[in-house]
C-alpha positions in Angstrom: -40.4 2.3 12.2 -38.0 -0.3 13.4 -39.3 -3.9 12.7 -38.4 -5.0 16.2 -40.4 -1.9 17.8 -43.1 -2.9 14.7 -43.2 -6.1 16.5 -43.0 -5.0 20.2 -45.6 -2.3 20.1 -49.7 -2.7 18.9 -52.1 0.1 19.2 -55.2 -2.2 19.4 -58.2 0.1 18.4 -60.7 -2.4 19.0 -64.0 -1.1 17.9 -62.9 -0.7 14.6 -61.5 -4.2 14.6 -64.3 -5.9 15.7 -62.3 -8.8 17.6 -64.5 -10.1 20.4 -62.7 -10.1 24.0 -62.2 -13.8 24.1 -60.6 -13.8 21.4 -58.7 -11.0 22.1 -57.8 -12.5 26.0 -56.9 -15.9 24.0 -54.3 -13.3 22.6 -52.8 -11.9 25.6 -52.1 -15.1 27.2 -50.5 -16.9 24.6 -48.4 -14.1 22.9 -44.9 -14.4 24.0 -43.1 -11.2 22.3 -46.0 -8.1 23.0 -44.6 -5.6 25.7 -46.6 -2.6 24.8 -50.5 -2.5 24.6 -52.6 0.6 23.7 -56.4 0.5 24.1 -57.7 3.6 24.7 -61.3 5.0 23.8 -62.3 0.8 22.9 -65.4 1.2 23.9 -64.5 -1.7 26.5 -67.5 -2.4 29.1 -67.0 -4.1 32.1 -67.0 -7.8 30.5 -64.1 -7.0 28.3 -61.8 -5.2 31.0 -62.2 -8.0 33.2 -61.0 -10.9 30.6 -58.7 -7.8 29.6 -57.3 -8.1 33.3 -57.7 -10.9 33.4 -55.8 -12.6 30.7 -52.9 -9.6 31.3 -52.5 -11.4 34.4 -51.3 -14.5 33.1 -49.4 -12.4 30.2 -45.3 -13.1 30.8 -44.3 -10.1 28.3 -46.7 -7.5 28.7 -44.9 -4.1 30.5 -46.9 -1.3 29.5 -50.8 -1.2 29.4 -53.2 1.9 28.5 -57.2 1.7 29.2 -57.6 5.0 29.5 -61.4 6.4 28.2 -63.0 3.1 29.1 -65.7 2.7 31.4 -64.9 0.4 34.7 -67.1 -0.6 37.0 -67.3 -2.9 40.5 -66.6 -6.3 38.9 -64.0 -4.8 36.9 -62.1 -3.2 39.0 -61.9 -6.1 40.8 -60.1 -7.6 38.4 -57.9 -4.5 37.6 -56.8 -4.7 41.8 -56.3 -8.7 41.3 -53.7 -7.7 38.6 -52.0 -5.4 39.8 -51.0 -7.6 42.8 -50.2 -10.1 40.9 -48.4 -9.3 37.6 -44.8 -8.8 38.4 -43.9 -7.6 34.9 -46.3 -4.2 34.4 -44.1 -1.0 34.8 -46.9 1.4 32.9 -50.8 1.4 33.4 -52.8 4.4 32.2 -56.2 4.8 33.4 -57.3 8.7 32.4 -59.9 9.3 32.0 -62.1 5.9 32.8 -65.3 6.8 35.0 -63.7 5.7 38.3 -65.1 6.8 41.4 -63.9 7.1 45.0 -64.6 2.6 45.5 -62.4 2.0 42.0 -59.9 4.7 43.0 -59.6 3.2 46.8 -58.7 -0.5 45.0 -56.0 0.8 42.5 -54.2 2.7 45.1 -54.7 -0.1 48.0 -53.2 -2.6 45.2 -50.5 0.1 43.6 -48.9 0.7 47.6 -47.9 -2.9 47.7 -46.5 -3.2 43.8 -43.0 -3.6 43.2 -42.9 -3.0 39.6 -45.2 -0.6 38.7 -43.5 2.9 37.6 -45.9 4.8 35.8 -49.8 5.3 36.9 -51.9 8.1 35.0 -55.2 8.4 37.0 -56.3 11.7 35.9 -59.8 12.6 34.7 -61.1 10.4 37.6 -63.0 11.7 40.9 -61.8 11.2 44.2 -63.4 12.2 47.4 -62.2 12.0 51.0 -61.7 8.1 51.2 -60.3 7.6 48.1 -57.4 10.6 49.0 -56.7 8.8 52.3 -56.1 5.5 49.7 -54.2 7.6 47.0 -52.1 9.2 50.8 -50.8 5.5 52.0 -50.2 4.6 48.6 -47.8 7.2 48.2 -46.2 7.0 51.9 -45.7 3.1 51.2 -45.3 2.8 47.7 -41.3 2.1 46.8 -41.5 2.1 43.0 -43.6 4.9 41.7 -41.8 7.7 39.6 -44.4 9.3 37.8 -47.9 10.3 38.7 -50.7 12.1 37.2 -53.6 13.2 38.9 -54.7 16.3 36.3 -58.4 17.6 36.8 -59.3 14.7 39.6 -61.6 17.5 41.2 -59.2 17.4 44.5 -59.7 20.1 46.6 -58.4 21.8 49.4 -58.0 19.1 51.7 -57.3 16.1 48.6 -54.5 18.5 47.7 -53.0 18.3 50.9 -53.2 15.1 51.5 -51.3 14.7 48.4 -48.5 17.2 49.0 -48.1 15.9 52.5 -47.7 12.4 51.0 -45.5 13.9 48.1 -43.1 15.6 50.8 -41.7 12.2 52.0 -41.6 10.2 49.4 -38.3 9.0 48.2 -39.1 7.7 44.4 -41.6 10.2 42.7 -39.7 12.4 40.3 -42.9 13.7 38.4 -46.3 14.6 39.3 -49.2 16.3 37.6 -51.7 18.2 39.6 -52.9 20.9 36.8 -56.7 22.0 36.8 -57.0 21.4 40.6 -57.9 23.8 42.6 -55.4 25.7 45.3 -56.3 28.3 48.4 -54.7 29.5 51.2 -54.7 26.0 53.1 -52.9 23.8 50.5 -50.9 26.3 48.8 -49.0 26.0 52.2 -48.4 22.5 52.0 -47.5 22.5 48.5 -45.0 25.1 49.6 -43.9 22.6 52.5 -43.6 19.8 49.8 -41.1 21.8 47.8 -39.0 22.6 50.4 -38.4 19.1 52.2 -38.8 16.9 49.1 -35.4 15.7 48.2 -36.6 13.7 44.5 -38.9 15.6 42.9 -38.0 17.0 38.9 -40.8 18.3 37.4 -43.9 19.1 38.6 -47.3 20.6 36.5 -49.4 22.9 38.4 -51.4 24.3 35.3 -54.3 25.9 35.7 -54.7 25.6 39.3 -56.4 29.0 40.1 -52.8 30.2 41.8 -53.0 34.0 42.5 -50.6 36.4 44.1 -50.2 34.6 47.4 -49.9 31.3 45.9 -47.5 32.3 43.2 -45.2 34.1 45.6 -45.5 31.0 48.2 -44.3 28.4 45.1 -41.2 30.9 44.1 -40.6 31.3 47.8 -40.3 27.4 48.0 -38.0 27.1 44.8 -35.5 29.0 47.1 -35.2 25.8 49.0 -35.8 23.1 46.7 -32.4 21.6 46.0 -34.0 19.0 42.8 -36.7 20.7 41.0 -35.8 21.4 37.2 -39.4 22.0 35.7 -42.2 23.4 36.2 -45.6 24.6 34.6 -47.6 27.5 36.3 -49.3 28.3 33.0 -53.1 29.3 33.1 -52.5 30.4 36.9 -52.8 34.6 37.2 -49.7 36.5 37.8 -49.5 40.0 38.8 -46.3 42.4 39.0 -46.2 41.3 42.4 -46.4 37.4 41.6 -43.4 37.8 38.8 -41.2 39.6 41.2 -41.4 36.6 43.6 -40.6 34.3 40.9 -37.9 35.9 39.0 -36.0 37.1 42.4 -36.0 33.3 43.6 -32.7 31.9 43.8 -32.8 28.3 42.9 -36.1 28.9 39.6 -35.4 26.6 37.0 -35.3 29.7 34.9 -35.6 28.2 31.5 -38.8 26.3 32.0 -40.2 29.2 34.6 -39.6 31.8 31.8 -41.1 29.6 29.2 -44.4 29.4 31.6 -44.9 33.0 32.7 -47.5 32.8 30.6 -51.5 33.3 31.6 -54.0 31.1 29.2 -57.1 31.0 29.3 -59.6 28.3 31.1 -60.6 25.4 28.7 -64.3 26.6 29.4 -66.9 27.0 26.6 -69.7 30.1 26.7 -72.3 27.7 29.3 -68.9 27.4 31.3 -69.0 23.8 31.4 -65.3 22.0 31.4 -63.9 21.0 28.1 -62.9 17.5 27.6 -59.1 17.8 26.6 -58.9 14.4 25.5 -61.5 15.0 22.6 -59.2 17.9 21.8 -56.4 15.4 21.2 -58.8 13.1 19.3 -59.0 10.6 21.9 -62.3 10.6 23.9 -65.6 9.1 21.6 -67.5 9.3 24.8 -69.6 12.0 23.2 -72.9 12.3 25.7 -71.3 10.3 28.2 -68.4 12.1 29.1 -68.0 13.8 31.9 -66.7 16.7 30.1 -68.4 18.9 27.0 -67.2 18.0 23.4 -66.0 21.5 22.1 -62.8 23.0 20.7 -60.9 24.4 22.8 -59.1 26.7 20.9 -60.1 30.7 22.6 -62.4 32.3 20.5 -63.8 29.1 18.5 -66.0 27.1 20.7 -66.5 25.2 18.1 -68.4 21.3 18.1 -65.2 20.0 16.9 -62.2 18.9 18.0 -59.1 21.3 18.0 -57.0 18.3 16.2 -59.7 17.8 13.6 -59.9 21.5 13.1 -56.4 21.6 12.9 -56.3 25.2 15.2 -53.7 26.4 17.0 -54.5 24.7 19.9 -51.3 23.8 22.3 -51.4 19.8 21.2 -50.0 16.9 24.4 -46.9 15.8 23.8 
């Protein structure tokens, strides 16, 4: 690895470290070369994402910050909001994956609309409900920054999911969005179709798994035909019939490379009791064990196994 990137870059794994989190704040606000931080599945409780916050705050180097599989809660997203209204220097913040509910969501996205740094926000694996999509809404209406988004398994539904395509359709920055393992009907599959037509940014976009059918399927490729920026984008997992393909393959602007490379129908990361598995423990990320939302199995079809897929070493389709 190149010694300036050495330098540059820490993956801070700090159970195994054992560094307590004033130490670890004392850190943050004196270093003077770290612009990358990686803390994800730390074990950090509220205490320690607050002086985390905190002490990133006062940081004058610090541009990209993952806390993704750590557990927020009231206090510390308080201190999460305060931060991201004031750091001027954070461009990347992922937060998969970290219990927050509709109250944590509504103060990222109320203190995201007004950033003017901020390009990159992962908030999937969280829950929203109808509040917190009204939050996530204005942040993408008023947000002038944001280029990437992901909002994989949130548990939006039909009326979440158009919020967010609405929102989507007149935004000016967002090039590429996430919404895989959501779920689409006849409602929202409209406005996503809407979204694609009139949004003028948009590159890639990640509809895995989304429980797309016939009528959906037919209503994306019927959008493509109109979508004038659109260069990727993943149907896998979704159900395609003769029917489906025939929309897709006769639309005039597909992406055909990326389309072809998708028509592909997986099957649902569900184990035998049909509870959801937890795709981060796939990747050997999550240590959450009984307290993830998720079940701990391998994902792999056919295993079901109490291991991960990465441990396992299956052929399991790995993140990239």
């Amino acid at each position: 690895m190149d010694f300036r990137l050495w330098i540059e870059r820490v993956e801070l794994y700090m159970r195994e470290a054992g560094i307590s989190e004033g130490k670890k704040g004392t850190m943050l606000r004196e270093n003077e070369v770290l612009t990358s931080l990686l803390l994800e599945d730390c074990g950090l409780g509220p205490e320690g994402l607050c002086e985390m916050c905190n002490a990133v705050g006062m940081n004058t180097t610090l541009t990209s910050l993952h806390l993704s599989g750590n557990e927020f809660d009231d206090q510390s997203i308080a201190c999460l909001g305060t931060m991201l209204r004031e750091k001027k220097m954070l461009t990347t913040l992922g937060l998969n994956h970290c219990g927050l509910g509709p109250e944590g969501l509504c103060e990222v996205c109320n203190a995201v609309r007004m950033n003017t740094t901020l390009t990159y926000i992962d908030l999937s694996e969280n829950r929203f409900d109808d509040k917190s999509i009204t939050c996530l809404g204005t942040m993408l209406r008023e947000n002038k920054m944001l280029t990437t988004l992901g909002l994989n398994r949130c548990g939006l539904g039909p009326e979440g999911l158009c919020e967010v395509c609405n929102a989507v359709r007149m935004n000016n920055t967002l090039t590429y969005i996430n919404l895989s393992e959501n779920r689409f009907d006849d409602q929202n599959i409209t406005c996503l179709g809407t979204m694609l037509r009139e949004n003028k940014v948009l590159t890639s976009l990640l509809l895995m798994d989304c429980g797309l059918r016939q009528k959906g399927l037919c209503e994306v490729s019927s959008a493509l035909e109109m979508s004038t920026t659109l260069i990727y984008l993943d149907l896998s997992g979704n159900t395609f019939n003769n029917q489906s393909i025939a929309c897709l393959a006769s639309s005039k602007q597909s992406p055909q490379q990326a389309l072809l490379h998708h028509l592909v129908h997986t099957e649902r990361a569900t184990h035998n009791a049909g509870q959801e598995i937890c795709q981060r423990f796939n990747f050997g990320k999550c240590n959450k064990r009984a307290e993830c939302y998720f079940t701990h199995r391998c994902w792999v079809p056919g295993c079901d196994g109490e291991h991960s897929a990465k441990a396992w070493q299956c052929a399991a389709p790995m993140a990239p």
